[in-house]
PDB file of N, H, CA, C and O in Angstrom:
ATOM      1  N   UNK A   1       7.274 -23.842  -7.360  1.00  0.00           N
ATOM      2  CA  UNK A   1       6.571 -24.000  -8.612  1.00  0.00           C
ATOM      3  C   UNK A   1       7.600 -23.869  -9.726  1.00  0.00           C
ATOM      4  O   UNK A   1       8.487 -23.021  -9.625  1.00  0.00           O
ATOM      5  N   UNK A   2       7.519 -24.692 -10.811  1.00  0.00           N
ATOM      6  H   UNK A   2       6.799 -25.381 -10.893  1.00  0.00           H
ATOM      7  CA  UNK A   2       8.605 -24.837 -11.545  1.00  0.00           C
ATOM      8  C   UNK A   2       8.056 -24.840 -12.909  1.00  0.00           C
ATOM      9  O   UNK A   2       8.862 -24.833 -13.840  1.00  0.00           O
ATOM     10  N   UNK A   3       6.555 -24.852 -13.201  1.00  0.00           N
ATOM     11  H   UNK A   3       5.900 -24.857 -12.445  1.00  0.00           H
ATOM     12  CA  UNK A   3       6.271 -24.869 -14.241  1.00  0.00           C
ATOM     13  C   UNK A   3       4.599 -24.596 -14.213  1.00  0.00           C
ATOM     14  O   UNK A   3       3.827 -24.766 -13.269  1.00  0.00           O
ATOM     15  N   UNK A   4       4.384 -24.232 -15.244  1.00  0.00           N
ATOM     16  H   UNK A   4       5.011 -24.093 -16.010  1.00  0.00           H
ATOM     17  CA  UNK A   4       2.477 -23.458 -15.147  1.00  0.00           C
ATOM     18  C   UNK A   4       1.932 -23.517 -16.180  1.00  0.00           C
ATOM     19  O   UNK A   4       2.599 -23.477 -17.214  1.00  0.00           O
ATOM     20  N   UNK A   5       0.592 -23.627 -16.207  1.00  0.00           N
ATOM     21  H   UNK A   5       0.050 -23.660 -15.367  1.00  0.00           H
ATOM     22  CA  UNK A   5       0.177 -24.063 -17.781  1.00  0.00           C
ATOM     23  C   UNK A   5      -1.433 -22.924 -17.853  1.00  0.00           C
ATOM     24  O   UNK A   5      -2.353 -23.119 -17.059  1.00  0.00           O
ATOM     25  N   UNK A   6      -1.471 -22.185 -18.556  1.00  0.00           N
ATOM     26  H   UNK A   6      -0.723 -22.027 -19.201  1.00  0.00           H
ATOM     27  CA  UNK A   6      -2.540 -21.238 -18.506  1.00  0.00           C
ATOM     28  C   UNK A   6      -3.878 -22.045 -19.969  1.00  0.00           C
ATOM     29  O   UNK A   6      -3.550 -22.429 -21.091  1.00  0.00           O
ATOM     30  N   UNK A   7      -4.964 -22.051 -19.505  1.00  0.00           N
ATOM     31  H   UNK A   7      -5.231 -21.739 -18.593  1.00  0.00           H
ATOM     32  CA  UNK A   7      -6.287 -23.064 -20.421  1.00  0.00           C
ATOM     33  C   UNK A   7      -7.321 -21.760 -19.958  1.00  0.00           C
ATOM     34  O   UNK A   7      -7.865 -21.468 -18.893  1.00  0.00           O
ATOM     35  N   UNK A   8      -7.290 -20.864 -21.918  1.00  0.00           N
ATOM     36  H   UNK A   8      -6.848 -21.101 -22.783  1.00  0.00           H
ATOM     37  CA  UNK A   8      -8.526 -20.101 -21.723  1.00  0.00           C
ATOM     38  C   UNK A   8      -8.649 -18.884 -20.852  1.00  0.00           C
ATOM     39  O   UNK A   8      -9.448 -17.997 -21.153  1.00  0.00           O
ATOM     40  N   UNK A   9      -7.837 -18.801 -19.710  1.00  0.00           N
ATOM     41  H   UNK A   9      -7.189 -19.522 -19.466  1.00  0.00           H
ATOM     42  CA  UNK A   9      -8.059 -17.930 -18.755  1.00  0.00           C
ATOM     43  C   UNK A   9      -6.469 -16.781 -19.499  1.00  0.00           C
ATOM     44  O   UNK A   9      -5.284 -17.074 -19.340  1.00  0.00           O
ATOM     45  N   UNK A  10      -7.008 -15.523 -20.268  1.00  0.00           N
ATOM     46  H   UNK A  10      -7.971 -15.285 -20.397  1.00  0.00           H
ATOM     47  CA  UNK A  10      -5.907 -14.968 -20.929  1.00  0.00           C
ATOM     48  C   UNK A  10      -4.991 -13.845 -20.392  1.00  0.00           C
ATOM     49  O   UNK A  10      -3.984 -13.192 -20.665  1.00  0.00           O
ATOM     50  N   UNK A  11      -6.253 -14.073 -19.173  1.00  0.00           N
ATOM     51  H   UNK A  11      -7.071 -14.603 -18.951  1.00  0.00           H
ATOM     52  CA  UNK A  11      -5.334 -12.367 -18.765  1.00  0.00           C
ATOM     53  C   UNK A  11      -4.610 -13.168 -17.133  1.00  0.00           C
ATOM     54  O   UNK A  11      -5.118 -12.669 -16.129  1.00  0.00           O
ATOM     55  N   UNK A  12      -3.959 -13.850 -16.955  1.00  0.00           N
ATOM     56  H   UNK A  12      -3.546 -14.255 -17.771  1.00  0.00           H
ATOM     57  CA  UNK A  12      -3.201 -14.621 -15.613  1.00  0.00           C
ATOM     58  C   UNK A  12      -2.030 -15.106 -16.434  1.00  0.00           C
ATOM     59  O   UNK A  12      -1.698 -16.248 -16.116  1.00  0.00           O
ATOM     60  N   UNK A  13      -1.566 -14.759 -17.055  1.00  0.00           N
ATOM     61  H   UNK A  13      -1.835 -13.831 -17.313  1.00  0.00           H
ATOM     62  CA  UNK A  13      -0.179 -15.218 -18.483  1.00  0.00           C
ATOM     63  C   UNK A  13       0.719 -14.925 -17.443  1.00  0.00           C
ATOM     64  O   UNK A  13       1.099 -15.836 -16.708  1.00  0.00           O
ATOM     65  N   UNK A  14       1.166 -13.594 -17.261  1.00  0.00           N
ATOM     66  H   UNK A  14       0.857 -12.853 -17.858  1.00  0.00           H
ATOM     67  CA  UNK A  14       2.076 -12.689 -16.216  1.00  0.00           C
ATOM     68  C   UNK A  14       2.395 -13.199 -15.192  1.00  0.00           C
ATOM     69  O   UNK A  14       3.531 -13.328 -14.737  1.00  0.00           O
ATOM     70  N   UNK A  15       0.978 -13.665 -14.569  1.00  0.00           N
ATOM     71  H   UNK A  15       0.055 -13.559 -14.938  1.00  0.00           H
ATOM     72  CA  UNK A  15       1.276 -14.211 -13.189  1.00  0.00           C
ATOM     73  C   UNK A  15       1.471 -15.222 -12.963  1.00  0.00           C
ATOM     74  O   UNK A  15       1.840 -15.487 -11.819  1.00  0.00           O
ATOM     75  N   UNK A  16       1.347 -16.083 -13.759  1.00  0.00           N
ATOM     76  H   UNK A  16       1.047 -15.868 -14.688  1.00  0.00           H
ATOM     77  CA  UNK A  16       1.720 -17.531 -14.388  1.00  0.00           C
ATOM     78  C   UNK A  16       3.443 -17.264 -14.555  1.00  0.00           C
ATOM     79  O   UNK A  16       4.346 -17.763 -13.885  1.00  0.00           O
ATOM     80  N   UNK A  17       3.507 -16.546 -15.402  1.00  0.00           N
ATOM     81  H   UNK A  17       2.773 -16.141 -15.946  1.00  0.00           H
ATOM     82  CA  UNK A  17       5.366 -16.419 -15.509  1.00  0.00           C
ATOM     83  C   UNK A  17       5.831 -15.987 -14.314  1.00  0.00           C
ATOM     84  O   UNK A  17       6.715 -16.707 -13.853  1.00  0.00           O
ATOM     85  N   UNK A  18       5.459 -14.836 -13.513  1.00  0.00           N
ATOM     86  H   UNK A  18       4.740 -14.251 -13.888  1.00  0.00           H
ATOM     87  CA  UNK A  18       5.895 -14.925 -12.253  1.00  0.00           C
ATOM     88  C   UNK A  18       6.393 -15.618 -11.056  1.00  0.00           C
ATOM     89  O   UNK A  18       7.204 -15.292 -10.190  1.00  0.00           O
ATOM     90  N   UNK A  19       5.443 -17.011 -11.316  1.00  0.00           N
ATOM     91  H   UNK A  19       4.784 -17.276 -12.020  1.00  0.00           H
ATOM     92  CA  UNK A  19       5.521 -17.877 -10.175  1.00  0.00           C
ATOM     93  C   UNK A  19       6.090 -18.707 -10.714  1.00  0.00           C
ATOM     94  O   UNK A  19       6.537 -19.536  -9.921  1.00  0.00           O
ATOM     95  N   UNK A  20       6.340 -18.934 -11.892  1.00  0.00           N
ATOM     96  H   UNK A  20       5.977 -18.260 -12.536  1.00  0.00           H
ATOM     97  CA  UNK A  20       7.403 -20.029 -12.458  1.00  0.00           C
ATOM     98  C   UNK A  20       8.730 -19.617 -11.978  1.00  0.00           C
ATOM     99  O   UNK A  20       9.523 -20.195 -11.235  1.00  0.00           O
ATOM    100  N   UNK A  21       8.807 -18.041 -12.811  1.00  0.00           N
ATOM    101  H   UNK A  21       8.163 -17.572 -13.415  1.00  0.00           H
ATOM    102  CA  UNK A  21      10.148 -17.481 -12.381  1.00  0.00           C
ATOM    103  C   UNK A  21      10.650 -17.530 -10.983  1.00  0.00           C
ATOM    104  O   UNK A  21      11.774 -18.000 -10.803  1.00  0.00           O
ATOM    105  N   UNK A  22      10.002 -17.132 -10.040  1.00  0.00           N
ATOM    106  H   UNK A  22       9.090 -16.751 -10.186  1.00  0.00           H
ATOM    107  CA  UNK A  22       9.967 -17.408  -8.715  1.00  0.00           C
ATOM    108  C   UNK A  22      10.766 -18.919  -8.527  1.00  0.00           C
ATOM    109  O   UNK A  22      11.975 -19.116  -8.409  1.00  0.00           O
ATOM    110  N   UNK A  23       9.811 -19.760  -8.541  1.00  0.00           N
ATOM    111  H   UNK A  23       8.829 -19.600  -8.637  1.00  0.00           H
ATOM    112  CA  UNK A  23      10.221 -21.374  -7.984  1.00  0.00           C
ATOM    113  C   UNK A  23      11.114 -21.357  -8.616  1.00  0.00           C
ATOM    114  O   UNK A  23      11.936 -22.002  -7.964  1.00  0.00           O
ATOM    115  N   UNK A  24      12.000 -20.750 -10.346  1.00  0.00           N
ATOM    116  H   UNK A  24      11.333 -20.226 -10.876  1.00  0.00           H
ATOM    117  CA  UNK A  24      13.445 -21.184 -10.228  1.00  0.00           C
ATOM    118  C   UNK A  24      14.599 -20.432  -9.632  1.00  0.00           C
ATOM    119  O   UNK A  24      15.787 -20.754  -9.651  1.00  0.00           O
ATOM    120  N   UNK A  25      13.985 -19.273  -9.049  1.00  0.00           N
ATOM    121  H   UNK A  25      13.020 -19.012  -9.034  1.00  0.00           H
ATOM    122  CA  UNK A  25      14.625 -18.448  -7.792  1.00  0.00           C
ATOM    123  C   UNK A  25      14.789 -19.360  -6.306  1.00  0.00           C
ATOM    124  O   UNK A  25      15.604 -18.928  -5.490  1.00  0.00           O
ATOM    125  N   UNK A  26      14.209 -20.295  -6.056  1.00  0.00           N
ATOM    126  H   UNK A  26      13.547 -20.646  -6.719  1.00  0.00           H
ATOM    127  CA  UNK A  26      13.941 -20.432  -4.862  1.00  0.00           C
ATOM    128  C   UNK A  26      13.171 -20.582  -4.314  1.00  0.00           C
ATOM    129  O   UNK A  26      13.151 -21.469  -3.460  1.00  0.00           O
ATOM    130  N   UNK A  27      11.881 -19.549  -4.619  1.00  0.00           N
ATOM    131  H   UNK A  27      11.897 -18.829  -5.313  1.00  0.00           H
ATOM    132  CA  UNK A  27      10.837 -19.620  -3.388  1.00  0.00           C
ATOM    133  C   UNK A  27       9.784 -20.520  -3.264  1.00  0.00           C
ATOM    134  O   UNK A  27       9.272 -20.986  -4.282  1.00  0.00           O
ATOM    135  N   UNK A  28       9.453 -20.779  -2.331  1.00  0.00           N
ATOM    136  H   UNK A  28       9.869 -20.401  -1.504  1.00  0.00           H
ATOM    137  CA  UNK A  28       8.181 -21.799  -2.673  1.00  0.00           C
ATOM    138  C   UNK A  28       6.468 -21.507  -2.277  1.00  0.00           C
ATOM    139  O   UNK A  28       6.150 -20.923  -1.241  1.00  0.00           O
ATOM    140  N   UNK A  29       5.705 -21.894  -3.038  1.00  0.00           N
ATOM    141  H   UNK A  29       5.963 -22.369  -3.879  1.00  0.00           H
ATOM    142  CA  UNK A  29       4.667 -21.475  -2.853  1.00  0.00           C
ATOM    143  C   UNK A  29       3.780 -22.599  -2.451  1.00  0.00           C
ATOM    144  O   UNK A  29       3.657 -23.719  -2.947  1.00  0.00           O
ATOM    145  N   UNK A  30       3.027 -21.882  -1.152  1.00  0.00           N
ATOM    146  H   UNK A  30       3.127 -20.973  -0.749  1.00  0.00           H
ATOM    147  CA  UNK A  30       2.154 -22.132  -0.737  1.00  0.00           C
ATOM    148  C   UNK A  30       0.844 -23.545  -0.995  1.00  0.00           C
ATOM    149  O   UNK A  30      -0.325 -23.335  -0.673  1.00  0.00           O
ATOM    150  N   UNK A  31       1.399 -25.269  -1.756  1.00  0.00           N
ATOM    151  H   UNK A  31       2.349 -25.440  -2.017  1.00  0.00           H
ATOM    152  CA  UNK A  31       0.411 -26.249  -2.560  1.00  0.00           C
ATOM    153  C   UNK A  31      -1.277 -25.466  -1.778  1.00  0.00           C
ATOM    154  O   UNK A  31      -2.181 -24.967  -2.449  1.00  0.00           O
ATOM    155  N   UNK A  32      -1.252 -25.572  -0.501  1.00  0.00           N
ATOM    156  H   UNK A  32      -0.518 -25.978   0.044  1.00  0.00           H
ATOM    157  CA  UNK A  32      -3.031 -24.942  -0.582  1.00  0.00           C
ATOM    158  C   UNK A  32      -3.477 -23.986  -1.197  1.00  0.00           C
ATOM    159  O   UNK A  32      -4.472 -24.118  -1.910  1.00  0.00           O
ATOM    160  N   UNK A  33      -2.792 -22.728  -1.047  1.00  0.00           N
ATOM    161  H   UNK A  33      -1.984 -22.621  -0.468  1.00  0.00           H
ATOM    162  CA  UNK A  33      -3.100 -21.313  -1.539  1.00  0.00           C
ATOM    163  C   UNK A  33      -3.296 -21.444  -2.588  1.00  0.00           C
ATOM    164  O   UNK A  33      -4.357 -21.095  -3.105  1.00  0.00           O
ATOM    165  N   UNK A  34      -2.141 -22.097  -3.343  1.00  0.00           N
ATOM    166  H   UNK A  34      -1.280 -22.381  -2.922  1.00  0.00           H
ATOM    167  CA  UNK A  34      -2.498 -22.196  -4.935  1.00  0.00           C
ATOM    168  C   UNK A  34      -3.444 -23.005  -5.562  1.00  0.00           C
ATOM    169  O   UNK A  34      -3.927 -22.637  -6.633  1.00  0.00           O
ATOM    170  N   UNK A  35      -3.838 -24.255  -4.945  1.00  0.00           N
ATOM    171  H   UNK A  35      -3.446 -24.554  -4.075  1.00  0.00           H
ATOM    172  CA  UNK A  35      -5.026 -24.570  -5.343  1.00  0.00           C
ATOM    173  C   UNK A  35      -6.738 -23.909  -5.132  1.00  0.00           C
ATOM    174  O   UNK A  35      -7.804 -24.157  -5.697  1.00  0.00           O
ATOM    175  N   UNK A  36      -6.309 -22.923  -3.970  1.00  0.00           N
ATOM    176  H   UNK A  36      -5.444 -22.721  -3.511  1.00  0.00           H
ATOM    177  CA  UNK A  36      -7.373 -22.237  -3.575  1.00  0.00           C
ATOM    178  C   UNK A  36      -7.883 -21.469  -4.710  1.00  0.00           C
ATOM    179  O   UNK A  36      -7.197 -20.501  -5.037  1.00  0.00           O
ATOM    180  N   UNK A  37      -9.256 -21.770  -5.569  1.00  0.00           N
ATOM    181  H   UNK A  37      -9.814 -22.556  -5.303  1.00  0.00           H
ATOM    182  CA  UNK A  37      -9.587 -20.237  -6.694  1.00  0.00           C
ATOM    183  C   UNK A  37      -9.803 -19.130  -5.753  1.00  0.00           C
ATOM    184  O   UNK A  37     -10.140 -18.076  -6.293  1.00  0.00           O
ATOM    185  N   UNK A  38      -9.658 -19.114  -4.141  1.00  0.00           N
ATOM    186  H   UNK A  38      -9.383 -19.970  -3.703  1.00  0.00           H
ATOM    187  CA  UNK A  38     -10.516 -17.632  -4.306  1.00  0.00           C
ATOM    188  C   UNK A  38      -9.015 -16.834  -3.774  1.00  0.00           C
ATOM    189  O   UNK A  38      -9.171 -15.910  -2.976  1.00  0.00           O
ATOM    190  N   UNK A  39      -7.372 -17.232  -4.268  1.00  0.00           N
ATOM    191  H   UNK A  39      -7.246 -17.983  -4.916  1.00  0.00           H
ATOM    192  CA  UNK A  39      -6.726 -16.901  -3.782  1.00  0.00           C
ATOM    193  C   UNK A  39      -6.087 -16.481  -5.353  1.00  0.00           C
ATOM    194  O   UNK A  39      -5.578 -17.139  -6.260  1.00  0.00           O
ATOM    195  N   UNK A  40      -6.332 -15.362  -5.196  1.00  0.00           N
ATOM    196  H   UNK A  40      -6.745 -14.828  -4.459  1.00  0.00           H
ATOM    197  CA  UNK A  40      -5.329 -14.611  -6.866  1.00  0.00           C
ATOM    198  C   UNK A  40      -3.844 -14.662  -6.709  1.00  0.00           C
ATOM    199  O   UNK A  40      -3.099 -14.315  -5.792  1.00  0.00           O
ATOM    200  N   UNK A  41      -3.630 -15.218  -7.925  1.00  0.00           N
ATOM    201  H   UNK A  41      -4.235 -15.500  -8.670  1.00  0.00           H
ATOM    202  CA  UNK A  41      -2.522 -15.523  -8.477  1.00  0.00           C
ATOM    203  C   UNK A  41      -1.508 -14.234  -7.747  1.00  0.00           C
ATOM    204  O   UNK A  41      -0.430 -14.536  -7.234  1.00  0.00           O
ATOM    205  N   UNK A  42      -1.785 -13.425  -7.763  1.00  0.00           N
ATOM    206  H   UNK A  42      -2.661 -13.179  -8.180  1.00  0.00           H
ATOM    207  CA  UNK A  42      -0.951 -11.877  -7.689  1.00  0.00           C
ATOM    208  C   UNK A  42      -1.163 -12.229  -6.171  1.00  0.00           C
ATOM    209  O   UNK A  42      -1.402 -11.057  -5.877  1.00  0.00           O
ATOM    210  N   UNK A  43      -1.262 -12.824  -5.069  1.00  0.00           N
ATOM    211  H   UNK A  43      -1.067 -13.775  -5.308  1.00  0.00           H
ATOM    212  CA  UNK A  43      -1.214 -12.882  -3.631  1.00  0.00           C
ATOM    213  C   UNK A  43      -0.069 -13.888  -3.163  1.00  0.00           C
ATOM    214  O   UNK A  43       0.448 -13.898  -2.046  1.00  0.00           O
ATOM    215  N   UNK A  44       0.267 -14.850  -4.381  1.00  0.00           N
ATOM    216  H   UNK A  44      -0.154 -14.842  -5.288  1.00  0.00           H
ATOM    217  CA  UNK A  44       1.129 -15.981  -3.997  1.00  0.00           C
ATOM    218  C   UNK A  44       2.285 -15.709  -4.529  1.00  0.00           C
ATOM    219  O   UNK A  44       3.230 -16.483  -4.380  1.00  0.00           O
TER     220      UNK A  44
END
C-alpha cells in the first residue's frame, strides 16, 4: 500500500498513515483483507 485516502471516517487517520508508511517500508498488505470492512485497519 503506497497511498490511502480517509472520506468522513475521522478517527482511522493513524491507521491510514500506518499502512502507507508500511508499503514504503516494504510490506505488503493483504488486497482481500483490506477490502474486507469487517477487517480493522489496526489487524493489517
Amino acid at each position: 500500500m503506497l497511498a490511502g485516502m480517509n472520506v468522513n471516517v475521522w478517527d482511522v487517520a493513524d491507521q491510514v498513515e500506518r499502512l502507507v508508511r508500511a508499503g514504503f517500508a516494504g510490506h505488503v498488505v493483504d488486497p482481500v483483507r483490506l477490502a474486507d470492512p469487517g477487517v480493522a485497519l489496526d489487524e493489517l
